[in-house]
N, CA, C and O atoms as a Tinker XYZ file with bonds, in Angstrom:
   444  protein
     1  N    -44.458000   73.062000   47.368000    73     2
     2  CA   -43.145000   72.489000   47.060000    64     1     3
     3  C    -43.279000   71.528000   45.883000    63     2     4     5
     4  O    -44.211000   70.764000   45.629000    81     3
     5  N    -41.983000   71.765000   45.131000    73     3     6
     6  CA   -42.421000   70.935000   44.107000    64     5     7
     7  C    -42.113000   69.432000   44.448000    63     6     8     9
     8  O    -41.422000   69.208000   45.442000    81     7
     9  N    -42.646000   68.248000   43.584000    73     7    10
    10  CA   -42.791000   67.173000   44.285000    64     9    11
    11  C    -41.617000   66.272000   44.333000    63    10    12    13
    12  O    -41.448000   65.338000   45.118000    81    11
    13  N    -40.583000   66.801000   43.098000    73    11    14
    14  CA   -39.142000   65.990000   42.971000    64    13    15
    15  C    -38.601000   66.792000   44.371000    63    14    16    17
    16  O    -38.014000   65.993000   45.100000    81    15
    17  N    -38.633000   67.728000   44.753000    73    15    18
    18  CA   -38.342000   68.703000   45.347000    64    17    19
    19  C    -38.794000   67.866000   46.817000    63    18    20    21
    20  O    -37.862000   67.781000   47.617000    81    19
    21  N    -39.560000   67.502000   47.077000    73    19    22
    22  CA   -40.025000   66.263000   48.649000    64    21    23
    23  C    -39.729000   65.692000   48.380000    63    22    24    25
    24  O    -38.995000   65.601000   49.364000    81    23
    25  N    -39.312000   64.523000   47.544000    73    23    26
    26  CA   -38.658000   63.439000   47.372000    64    25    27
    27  C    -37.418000   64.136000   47.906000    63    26    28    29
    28  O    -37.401000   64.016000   49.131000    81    27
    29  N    -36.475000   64.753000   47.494000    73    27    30
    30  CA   -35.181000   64.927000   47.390000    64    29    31
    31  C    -34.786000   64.728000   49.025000    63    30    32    33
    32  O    -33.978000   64.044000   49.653000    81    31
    33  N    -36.163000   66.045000   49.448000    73    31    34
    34  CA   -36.145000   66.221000   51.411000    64    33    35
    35  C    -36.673000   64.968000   51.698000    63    34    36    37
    36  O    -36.690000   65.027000   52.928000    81    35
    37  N    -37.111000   63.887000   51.411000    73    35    38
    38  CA   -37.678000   62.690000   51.994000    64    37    39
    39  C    -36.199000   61.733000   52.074000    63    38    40    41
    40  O    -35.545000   61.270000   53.009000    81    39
    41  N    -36.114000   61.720000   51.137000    73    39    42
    42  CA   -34.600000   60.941000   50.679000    64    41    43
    43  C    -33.555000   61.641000   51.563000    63    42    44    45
    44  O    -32.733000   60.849000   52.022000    81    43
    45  N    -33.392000   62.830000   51.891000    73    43    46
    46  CA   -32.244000   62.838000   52.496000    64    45    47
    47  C    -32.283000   63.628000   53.901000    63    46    48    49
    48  O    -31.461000   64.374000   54.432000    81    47
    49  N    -33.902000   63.051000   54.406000    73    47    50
    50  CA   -33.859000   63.147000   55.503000    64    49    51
    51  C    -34.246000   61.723000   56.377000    63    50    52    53
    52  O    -34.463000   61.562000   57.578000    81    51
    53  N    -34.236000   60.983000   55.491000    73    51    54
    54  CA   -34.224000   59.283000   56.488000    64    53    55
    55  C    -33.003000   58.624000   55.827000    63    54    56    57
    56  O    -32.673000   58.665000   54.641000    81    55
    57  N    -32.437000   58.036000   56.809000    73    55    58
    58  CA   -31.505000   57.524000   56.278000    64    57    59
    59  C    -31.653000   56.115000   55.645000    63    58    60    61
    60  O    -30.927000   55.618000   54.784000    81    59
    61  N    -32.469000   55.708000   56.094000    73    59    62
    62  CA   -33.255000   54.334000   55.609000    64    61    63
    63  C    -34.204000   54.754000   54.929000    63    62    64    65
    64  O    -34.606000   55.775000   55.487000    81    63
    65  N    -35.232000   54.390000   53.373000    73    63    66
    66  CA   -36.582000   54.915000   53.245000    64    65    67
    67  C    -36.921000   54.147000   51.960000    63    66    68    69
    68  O    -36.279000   54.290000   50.919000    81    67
    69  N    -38.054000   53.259000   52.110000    73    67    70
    70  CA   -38.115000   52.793000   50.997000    64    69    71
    71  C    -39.922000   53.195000   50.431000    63    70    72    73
    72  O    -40.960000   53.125000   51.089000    81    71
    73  N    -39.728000   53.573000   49.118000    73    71    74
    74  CA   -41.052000   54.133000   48.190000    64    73    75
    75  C    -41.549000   52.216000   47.821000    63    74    76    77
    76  O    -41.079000   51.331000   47.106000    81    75
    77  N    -42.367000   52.296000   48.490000    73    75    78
    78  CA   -43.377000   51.127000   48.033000    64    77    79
    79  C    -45.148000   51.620000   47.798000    63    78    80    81
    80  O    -45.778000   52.671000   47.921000    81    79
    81  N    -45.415000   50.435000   47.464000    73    79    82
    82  CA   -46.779000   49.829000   47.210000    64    81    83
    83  C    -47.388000   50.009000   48.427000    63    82    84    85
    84  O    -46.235000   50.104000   48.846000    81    83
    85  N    -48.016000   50.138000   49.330000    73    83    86
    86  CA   -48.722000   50.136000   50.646000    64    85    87
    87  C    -47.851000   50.542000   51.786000    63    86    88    89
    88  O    -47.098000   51.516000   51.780000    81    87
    89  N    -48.055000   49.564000   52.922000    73    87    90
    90  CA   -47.109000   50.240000   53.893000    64    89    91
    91  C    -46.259000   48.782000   54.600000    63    90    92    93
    92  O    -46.873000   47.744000   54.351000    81    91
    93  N    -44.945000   48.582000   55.435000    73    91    94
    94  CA   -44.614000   47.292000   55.774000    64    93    95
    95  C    -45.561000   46.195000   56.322000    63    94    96    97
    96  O    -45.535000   44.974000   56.171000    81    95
    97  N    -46.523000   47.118000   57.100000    73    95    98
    98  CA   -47.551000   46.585000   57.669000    64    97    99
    99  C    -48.767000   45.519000   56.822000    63    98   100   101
   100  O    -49.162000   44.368000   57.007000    81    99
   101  N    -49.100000   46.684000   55.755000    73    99   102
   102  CA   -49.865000   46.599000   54.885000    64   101   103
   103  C    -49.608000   46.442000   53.598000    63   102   104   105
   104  O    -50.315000   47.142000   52.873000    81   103
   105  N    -48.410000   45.386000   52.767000    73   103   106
   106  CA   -48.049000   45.817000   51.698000    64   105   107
   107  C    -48.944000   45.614000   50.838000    63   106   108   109
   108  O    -49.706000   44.661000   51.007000    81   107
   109  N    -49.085000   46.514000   49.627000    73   107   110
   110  CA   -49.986000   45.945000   48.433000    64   109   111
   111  C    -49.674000   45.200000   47.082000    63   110   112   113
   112  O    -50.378000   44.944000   46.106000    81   111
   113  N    -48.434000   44.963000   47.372000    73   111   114
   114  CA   -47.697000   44.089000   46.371000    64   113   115
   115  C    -46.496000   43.243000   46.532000    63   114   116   117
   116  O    -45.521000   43.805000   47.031000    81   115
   117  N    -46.386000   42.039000   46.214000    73   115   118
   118  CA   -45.733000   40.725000   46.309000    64   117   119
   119  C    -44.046000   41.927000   45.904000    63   118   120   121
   120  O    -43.103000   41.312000   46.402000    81   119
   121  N    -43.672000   42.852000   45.443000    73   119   122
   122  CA   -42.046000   42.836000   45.262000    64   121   123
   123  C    -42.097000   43.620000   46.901000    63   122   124   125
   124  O    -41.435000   43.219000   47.858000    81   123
   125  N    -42.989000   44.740000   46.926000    73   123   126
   126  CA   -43.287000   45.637000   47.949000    64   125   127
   127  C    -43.014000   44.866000   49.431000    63   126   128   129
   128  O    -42.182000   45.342000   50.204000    81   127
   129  N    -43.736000   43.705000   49.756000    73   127   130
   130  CA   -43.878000   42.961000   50.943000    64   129   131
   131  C    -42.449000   41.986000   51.173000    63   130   132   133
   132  O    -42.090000   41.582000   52.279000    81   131
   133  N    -41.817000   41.742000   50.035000    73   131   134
   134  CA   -40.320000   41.306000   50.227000    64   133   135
   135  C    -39.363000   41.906000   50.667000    63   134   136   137
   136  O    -38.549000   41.488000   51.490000    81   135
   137  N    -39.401000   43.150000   50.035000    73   135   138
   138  CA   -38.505000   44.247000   50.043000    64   137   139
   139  C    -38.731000   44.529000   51.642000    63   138   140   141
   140  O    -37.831000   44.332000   52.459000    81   139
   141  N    -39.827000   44.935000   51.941000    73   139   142
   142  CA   -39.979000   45.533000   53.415000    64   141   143
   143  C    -39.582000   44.128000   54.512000    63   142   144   145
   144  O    -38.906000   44.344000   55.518000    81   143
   145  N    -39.984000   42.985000   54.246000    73   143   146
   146  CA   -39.439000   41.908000   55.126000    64   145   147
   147  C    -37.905000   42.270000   55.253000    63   146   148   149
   148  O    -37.231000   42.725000   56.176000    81   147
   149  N    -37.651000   41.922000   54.078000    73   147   150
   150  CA   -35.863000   42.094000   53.931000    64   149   151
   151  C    -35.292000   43.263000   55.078000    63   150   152   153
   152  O    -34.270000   43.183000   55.760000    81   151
   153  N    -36.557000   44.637000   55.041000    73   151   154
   154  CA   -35.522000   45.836000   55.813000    64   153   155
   155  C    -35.668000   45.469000   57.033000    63   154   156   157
   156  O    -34.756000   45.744000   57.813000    81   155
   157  N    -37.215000   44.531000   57.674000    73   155   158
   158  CA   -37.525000   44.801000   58.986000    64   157   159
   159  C    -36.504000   43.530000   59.315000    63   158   160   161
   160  O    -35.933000   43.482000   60.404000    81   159
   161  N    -36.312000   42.505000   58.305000    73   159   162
   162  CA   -35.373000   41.233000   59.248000    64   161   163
   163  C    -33.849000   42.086000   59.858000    63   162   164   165
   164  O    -33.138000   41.667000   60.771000    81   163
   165  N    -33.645000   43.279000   59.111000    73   163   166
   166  CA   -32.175000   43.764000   59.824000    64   165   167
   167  C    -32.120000   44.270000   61.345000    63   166   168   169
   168  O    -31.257000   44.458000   62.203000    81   167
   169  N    -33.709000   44.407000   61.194000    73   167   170
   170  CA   -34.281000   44.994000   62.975000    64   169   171
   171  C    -33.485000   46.803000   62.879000    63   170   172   173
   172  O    -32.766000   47.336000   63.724000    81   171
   173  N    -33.807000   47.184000   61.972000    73   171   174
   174  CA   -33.141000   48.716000   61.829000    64   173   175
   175  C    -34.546000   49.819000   61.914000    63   174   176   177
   176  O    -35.736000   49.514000   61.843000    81   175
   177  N    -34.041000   50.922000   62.055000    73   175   178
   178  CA   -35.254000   51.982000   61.734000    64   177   179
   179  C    -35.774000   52.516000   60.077000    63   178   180   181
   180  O    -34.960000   53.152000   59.408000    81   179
   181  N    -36.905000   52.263000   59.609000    73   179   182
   182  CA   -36.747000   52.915000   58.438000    64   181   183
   183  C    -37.814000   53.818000   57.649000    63   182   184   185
   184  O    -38.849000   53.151000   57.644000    81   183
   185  N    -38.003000   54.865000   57.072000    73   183   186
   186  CA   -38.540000   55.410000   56.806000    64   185   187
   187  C    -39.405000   54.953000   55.300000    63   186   188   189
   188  O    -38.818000   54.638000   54.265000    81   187
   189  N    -40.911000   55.004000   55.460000    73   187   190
   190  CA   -41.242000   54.091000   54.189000    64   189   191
   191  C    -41.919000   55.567000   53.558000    63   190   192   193
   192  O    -41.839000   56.667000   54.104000    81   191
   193  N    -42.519000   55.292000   52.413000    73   191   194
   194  CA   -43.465000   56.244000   51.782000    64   193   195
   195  C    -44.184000   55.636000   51.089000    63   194   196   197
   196  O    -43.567000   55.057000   50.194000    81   195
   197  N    -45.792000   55.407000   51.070000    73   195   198
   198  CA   -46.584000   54.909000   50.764000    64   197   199
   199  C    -47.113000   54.947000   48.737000    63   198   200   201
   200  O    -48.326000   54.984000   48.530000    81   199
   201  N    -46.639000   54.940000   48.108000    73   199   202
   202  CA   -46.699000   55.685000   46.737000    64   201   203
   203  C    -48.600000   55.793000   45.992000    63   202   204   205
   204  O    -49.158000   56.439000   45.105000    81   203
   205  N    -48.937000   54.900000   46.851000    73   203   206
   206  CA   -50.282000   54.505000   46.323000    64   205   207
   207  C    -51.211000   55.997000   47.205000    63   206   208   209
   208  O    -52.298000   56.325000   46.731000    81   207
   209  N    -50.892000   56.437000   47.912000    73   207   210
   210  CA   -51.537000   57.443000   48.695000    64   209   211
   211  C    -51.236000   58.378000   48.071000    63   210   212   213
   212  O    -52.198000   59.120000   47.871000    81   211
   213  N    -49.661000   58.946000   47.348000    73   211   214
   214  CA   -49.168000   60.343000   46.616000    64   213   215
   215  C    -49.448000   59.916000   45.226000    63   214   216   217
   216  O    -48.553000   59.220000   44.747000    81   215
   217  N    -50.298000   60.116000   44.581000    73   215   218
   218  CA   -50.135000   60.116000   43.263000    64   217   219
   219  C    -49.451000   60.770000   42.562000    63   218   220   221
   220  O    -49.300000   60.277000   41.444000    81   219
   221  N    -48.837000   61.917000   42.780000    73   219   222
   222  CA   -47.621000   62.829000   42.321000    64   221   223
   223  C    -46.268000   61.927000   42.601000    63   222   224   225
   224  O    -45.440000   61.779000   41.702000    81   223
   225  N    -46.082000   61.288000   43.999000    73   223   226
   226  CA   -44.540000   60.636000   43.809000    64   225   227
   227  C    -44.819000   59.341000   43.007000    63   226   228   229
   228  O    -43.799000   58.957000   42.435000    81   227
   229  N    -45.917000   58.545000   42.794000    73   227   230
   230  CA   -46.158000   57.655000   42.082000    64   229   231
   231  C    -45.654000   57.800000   40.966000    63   230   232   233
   232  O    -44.874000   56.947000   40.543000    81   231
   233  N    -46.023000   59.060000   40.129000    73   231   234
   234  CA   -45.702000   59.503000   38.649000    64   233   235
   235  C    -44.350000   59.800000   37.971000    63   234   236   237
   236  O    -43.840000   59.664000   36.859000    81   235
   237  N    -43.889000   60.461000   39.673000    73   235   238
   238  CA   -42.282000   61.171000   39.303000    64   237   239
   239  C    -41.750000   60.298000   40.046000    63   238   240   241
   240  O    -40.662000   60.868000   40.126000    81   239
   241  N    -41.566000   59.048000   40.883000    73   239   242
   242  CA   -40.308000   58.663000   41.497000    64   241   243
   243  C    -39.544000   58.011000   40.787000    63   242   244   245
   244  O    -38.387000   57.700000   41.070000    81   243
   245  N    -40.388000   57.648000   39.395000    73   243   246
   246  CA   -39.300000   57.135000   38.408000    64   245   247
   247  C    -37.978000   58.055000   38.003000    63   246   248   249
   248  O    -36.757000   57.939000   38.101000    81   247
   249  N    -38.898000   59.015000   37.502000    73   247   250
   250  CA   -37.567000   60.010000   36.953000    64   249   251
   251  C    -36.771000   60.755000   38.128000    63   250   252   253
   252  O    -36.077000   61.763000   37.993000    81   251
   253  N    -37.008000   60.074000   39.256000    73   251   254
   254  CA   -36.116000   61.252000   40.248000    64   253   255
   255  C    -34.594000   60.312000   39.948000    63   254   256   257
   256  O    -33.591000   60.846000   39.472000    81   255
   257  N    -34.642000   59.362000   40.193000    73   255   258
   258  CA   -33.519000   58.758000   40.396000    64   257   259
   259  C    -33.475000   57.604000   38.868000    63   258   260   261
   260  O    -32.719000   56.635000   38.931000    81   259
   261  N    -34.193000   57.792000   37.784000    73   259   262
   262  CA   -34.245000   57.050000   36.886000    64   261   263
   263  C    -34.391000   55.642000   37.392000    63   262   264   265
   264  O    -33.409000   54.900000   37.381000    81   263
   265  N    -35.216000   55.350000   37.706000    73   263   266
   266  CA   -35.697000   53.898000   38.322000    64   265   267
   267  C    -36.720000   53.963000   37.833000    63   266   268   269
   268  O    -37.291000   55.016000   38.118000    81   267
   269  N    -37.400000   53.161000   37.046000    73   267   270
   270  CA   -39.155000   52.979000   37.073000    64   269   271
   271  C    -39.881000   52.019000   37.973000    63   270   272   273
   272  O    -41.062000   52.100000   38.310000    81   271
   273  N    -39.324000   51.431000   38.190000    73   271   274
   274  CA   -40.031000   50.434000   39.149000    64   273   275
   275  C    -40.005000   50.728000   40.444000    63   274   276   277
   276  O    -39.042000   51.375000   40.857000    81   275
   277  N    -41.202000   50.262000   41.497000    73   275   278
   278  CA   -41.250000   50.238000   42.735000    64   277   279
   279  C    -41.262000   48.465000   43.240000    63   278   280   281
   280  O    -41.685000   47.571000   42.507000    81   279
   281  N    -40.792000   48.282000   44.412000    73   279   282
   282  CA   -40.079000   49.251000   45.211000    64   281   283
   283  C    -38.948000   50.146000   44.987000    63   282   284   285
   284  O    -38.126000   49.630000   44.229000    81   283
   285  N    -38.703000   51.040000   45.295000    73   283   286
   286  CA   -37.103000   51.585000   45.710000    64   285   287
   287  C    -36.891000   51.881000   47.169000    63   286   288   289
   288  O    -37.688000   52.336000   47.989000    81   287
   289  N    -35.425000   51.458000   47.329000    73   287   290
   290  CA   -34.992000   51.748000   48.353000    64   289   291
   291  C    -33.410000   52.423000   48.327000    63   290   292   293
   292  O    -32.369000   52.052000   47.784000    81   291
   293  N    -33.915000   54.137000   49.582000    73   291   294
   294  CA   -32.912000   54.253000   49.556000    64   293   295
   295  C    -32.064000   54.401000   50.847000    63   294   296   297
   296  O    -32.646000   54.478000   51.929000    81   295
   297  N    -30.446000   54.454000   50.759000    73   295   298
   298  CA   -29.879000   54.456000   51.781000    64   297   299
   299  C    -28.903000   55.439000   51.657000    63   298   300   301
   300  O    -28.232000   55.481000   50.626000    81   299
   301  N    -28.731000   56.209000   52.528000    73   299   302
   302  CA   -28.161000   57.487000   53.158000    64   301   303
   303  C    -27.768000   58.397000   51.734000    63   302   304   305
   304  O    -26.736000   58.907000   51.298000    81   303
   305  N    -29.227000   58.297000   51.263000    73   303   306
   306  CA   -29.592000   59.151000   50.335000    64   305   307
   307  C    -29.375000   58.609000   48.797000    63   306   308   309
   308  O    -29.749000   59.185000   47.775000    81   307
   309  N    -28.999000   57.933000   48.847000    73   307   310
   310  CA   -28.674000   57.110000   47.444000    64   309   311
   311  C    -29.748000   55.864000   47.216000    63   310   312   313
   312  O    -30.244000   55.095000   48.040000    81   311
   313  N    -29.916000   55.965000   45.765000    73   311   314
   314  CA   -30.708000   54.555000   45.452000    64   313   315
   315  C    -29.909000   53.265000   45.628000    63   314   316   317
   316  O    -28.975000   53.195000   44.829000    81   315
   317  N    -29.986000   52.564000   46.186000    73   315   318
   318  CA   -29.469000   51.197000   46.142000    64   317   319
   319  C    -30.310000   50.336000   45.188000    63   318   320   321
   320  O    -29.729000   49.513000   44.481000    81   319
   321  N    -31.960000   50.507000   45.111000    73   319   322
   322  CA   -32.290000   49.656000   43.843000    64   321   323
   323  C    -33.708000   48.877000   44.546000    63   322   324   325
   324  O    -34.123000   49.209000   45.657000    81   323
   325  N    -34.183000   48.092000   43.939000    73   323   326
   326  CA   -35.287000   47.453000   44.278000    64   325   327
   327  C    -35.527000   46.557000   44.461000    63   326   328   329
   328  O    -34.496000   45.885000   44.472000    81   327
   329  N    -36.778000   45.697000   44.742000    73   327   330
   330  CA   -37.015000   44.600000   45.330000    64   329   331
   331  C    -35.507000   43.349000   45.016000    63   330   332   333
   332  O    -34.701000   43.299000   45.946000    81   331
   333  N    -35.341000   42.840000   44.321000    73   331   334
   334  CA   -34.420000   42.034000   43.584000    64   333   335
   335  C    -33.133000   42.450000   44.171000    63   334   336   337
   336  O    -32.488000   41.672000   44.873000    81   335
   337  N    -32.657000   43.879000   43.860000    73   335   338
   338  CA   -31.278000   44.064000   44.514000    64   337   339
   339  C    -30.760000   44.127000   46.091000    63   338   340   341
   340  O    -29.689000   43.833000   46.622000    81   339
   341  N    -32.430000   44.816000   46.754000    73   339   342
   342  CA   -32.079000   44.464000   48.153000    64   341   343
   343  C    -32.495000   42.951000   48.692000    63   342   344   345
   344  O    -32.351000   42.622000   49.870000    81   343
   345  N    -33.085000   41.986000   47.559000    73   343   346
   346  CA   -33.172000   40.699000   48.679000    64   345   347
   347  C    -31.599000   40.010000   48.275000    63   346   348   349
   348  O    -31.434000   39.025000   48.994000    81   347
   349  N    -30.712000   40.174000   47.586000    73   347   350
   350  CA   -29.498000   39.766000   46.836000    64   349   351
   351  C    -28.884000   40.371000   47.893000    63   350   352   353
   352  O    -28.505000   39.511000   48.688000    81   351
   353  N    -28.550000   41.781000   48.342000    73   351   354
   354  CA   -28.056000   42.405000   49.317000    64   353   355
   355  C    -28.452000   41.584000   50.680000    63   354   356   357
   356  O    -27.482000   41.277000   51.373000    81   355
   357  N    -29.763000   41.179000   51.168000    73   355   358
   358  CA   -29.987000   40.673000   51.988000    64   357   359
   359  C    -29.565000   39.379000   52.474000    63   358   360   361
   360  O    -29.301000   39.133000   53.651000    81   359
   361  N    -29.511000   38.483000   51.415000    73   359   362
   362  CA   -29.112000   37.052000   51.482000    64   361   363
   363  C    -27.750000   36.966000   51.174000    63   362   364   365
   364  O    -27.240000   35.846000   51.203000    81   363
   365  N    -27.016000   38.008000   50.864000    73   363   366
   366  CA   -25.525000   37.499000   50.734000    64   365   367
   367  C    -24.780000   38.435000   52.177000    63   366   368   369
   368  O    -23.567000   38.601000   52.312000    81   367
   369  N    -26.012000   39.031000   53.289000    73   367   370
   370  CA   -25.380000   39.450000   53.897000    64   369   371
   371  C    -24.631000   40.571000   54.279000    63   370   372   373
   372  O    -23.867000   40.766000   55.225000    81   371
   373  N    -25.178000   41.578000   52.928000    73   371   374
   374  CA   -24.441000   43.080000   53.188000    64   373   375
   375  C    -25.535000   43.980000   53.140000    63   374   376   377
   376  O    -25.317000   44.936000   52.396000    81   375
   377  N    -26.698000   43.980000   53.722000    73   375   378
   378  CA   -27.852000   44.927000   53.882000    64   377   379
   379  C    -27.950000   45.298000   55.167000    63   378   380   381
   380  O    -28.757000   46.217000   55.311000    81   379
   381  N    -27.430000   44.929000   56.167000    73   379   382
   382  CA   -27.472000   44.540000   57.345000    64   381   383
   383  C    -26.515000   45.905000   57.455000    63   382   384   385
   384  O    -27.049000   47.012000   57.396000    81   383
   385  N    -25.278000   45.786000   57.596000    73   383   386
   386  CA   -24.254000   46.315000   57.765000    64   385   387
   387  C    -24.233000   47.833000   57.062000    63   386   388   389
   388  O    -23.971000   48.896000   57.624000    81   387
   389  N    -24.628000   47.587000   55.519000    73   387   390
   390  CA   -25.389000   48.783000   55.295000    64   389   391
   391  C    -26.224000   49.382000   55.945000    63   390   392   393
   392  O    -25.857000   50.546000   56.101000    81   391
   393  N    -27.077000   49.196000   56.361000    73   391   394
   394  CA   -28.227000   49.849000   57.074000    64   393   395
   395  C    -27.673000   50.096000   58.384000    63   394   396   397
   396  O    -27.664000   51.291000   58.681000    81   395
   397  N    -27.244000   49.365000   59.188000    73   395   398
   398  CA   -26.671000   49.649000   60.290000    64   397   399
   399  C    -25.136000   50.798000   60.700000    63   398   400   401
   400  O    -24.726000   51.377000   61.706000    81   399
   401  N    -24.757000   50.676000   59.472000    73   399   402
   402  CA   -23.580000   52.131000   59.109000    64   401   403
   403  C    -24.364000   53.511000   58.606000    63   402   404   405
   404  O    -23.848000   54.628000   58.664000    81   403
   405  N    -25.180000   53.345000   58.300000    73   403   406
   406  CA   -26.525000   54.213000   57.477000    64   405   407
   407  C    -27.346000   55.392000   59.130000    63   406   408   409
   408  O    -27.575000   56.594000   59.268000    81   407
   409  N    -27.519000   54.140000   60.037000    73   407   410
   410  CA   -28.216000   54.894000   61.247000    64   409   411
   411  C    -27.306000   55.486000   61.901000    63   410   412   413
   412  O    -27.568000   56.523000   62.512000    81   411
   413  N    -25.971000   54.901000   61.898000    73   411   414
   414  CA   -24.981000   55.610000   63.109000    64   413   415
   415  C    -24.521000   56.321000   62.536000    63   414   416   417
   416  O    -23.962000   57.018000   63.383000    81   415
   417  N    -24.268000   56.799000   61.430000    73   415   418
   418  CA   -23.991000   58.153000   60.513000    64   417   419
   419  C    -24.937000   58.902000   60.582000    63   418   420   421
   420  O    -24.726000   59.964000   59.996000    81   419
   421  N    -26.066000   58.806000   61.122000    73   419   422
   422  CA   -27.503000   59.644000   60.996000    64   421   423
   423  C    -27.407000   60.016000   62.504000    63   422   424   425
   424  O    -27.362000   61.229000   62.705000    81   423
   425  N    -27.357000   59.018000   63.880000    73   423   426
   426  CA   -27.240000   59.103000   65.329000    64   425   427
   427  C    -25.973000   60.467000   65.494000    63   426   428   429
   428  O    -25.882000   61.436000   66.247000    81   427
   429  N    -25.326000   60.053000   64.635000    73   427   430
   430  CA   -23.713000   60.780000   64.694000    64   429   431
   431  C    -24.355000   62.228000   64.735000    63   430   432   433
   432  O    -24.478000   62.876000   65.774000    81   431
   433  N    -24.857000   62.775000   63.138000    73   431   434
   434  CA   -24.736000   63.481000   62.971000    64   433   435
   435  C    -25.870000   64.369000   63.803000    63   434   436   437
   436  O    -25.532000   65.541000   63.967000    81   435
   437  N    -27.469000   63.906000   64.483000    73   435   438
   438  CA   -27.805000   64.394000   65.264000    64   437   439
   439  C    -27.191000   64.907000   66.875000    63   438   440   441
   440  O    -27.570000   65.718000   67.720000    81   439
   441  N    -26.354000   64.203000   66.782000    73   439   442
   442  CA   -25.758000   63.964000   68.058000    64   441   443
   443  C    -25.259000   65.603000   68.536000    63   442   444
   444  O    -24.694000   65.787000   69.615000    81   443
């Protein structure tokens, strides 16, 4: 499969999923370890992808969604943006609600 081609199925099969530096657990970089605080303080489910392990999505996740930078995070299939835009989202209070409209549209549609 081609590799924009898993991204596309990665992206629009979590409804939460953010392409970082390491893992939430383990981040390997200061935007990476914000970004993932920010998703786990919503207490939501989310799908991460490690970029330092795929060296193929490393190369192309820029040009999938024209972003160069990591982190990205996306939500119910769309880029919302990176470290900076989701802690702005976070602290003014609408990441939450996002993410939480994000899973029950996902619960829904398994349902």
């Amino acid at each position: 499969m081609d590799v924009l081609d898993r991204i596309k199925e990665q992206v629009e099969n979590n409804p939460v999923v953010i392409y970082m530096k390491g893992t939430p657990q383990m981040p390997q970089c200061g935007f990476s370890s914000r970004t993932a605080q920010a998703l786990q303080a919503c207490n939501i489910k989310f799908g991460y992808i490690n970029v330092l392990e795929d060296p193929e999505i490393f190369q192309n996740l820029p040009r999938y969604a024209d972003w160069p930078t990591f982190p990205q995070v996306y939500v119910e299939g769309e880029l919302i943006g990176g470290c900076d835009i989701t802690l702005e989202l976070y602290e003014k209070g609408d990441l939450k609600p996002m993410l939480e409209k994000a899973m029950e549209k996902a619960e829904t549609a398994a349902a």
